[in-house]
C-alpha positions in Angstrom: -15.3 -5.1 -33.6 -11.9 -7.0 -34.6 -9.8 -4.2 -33.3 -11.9 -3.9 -29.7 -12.2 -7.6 -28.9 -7.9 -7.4 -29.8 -7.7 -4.1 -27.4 -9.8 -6.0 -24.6 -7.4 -9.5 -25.0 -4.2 -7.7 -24.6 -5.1 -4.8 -22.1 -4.9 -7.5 -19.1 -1.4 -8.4 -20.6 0.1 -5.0 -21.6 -1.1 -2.9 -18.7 0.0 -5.0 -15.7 3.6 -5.6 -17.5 4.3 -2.1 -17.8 3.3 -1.4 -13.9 5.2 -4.3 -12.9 8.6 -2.2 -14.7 7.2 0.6 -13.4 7.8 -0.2 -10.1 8.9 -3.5 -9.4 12.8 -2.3 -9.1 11.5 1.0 -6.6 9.7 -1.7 -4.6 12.3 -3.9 -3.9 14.8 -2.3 -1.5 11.0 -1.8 0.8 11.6 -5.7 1.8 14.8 -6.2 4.0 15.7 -8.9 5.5 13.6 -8.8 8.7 13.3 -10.6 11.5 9.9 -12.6 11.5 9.7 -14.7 14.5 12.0 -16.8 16.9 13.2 -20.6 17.2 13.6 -23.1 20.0 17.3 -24.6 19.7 18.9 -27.2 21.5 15.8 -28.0 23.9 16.6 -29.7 26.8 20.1 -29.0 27.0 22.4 -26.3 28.8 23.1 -24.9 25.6 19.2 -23.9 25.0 18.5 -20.7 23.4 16.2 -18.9 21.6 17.5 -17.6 18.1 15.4 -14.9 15.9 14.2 -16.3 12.7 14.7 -14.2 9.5 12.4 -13.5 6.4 13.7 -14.1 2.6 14.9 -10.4 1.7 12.8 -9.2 -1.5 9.5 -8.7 -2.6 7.7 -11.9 -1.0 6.5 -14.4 -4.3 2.8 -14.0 -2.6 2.7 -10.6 -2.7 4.2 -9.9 -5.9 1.2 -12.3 -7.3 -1.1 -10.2 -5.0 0.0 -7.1 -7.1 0.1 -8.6 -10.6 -3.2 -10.2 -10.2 -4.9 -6.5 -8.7 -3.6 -4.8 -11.9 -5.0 -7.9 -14.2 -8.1 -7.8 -12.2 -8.2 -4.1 -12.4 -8.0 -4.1 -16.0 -10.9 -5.7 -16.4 -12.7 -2.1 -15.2 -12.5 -1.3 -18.9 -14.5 -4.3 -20.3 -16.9 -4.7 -17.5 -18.1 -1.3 -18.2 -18.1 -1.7 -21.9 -20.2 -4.8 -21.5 -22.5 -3.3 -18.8 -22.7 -0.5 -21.8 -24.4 -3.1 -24.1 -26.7 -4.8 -21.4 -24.8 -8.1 -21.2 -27.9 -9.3 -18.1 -28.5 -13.0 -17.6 -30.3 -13.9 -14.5 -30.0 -11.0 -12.8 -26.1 -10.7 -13.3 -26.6 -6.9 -14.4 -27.1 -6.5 -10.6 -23.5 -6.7 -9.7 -21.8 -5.2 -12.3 -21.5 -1.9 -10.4 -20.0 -3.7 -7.7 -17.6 -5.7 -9.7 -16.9 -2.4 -11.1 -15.9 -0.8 -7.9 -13.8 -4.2 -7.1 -12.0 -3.5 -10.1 -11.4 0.5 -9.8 -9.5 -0.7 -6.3 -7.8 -3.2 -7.3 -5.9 -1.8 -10.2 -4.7 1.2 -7.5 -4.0 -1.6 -4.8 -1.2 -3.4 -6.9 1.5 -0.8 -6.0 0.8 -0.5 -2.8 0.6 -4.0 -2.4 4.1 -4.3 -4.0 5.8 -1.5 -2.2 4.0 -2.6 1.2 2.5 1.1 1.9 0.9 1.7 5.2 -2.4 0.8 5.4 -1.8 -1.8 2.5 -2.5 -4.6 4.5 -5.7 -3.2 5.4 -7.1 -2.4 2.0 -5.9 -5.7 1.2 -8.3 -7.4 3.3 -11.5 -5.7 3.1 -10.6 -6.3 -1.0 -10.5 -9.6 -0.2 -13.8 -10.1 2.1 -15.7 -7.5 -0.6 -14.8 -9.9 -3.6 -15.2 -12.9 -1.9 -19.1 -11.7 -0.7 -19.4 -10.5 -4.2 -18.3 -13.6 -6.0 -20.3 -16.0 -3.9 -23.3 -14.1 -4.8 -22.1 -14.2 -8.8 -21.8 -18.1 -8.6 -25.3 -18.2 -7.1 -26.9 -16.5 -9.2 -25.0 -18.2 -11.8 -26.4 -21.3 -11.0 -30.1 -19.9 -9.9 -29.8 -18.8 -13.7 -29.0 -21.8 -15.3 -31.3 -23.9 -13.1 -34.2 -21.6 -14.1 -33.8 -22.2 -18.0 -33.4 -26.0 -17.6 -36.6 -25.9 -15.8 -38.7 -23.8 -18.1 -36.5 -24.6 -21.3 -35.1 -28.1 -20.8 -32.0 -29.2 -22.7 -32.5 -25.9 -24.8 -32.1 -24.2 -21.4 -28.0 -25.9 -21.6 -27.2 -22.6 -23.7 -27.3 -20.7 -20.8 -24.1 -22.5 -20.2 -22.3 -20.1 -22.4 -22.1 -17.1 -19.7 -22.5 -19.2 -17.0 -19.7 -20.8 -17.3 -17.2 -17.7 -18.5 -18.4 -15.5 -15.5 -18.3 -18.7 -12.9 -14.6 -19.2 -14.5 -13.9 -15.8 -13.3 -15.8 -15.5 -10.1 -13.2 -17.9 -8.8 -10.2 -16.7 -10.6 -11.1 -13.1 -8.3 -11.8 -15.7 -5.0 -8.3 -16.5 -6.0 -7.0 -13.7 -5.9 -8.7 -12.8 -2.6 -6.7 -15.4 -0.9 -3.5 -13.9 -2.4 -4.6 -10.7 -1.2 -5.0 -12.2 2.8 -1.4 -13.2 2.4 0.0 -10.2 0.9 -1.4 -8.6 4.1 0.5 -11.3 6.3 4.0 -10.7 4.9 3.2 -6.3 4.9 2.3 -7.1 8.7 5.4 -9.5 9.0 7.8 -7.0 7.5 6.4 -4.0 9.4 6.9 -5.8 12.9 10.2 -6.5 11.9 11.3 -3.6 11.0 9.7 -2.0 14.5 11.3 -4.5 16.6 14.3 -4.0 14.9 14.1 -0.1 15.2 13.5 -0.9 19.1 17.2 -2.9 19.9 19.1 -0.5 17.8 19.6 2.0 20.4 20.0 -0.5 23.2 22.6 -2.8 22.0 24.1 0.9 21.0 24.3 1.5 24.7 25.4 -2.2 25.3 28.2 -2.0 22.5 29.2 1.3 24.4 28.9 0.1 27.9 31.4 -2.9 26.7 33.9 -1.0 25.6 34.3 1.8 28.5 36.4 -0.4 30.9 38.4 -1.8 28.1 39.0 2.0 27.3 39.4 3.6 30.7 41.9 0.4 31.5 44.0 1.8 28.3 44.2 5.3 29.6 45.4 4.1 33.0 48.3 1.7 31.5 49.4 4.8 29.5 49.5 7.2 32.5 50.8 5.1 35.0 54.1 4.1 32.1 54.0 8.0 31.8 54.4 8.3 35.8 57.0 5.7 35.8 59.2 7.1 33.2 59.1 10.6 34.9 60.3 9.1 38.1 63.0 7.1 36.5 64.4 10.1 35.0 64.3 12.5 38.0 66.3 9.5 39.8 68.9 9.4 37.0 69.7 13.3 37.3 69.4 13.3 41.2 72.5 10.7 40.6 74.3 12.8 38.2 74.1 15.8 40.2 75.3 14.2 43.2 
């Protein structure tokens, strides 16, 4: 018993550590320095303009939470089911352990994705988010349905009830948490990936502007160089016309 309750404390430590090694270092050159937006400068005056606005380069802090906390949460797989193995049921709780199971099962395969920003990421990010905030909302209820229900029949005795109550409520909002990490996770993938497509848009046009530029400049240098050509002939046929003659 020792040795499981010591394997279920240190999975949520030792499994997300190793995925954050894992891929943490592959993730990172997937955030550039992108443009996310534009700025207003020097309103009112001749010298008004408007200037793009650049992101931090790097994994984004919220999203590399967003990740950690899906591979903690998705840890937790492992002793949900073990403890929906036993029948741990108060109140109805048994109810949503398959659900909180499934939460969990995505989760733990979301944190990469999440980190690397992978398309579609955004998007499984947020319907995680709606599922576990639905999910927790109805844990908290019943949570409190539950403990309500053994004051009333149970009185003070009915206080025990406070002893999963207030474990499962703890993590309920720990994972409503975590949902709102997810919804910004999903803002910066979206940020980044319209960066990188506006970005991937100019490229060939100030290509054909950087091009455009330099023709004259370069035709101009051809002509200088054949017209000093032209003279230098015609100076040199008029110095042998007067030697011959």
């Amino acid at each position: 018993m020792a040795v499981l309750l010591l394997f279920v404390l240190l999975l949520p430590l030792v499994v997300p550590t190793a995925m954050w090694f894992s891929h943490a270092r592959r993730a990172a050159p997937l955030w550039p320095r992108v443009q996310v937006g534009t700025q207003r400068i020097d309103e009112g005056s001749y010298r008004a303009a408007e200037v793009p606005v650049y992101g931090h380069e790097g994994i984004p802090l919220d999203v590399r939470a967003a990740a950690v906390g899906s591979w903690v949460l998705g840890t937790m797989f492992v002793p949900g089911l073990l403890a929906g193995l036993v029948g741990l049921f108060m109140a109805g709780l048994g109810l949503v352990s398959i659900p909180g199971l499934i939460l969990a099962w995505r989760l733990f395969f979301l944190g990469r994705e999440l980190l690397e920003g992978a398309p579609g990421s955004s998007e499984k990010a947020r319907n995680a988010a709606r599922f576990a905030q639905v999910l927790n909302a109805i844990v908290l209820g019943l949570c409190a349905i539950g403990v309500a229900v053994e004051l009333a029949q149970s009185g003070m005795q009915g206080l025990n009830a406070l002893n999963v109550a207030i474990p499962v409520s703890a993590y309920a909002l720990l994972s409503l948490g975590h949902a709102r990490l997810l919804q910004l996770a999903a803002k910066h993938i979206d940020a980044r990936d319209q960066g990188l497509a506006m970005e991937g848009m100019a490229a060939p046009s100030a290509q054909v502007r950087i091009d455009a530029a330099a023709a004259p400049d370069e035709v101009s240098s051809l002509s200088a160089v054949e017209e000093a050509e032209r003279m230098a002939e015609r100076a040199l046929a008029d110095e042998r016309a007067r030697g011959e003659g």
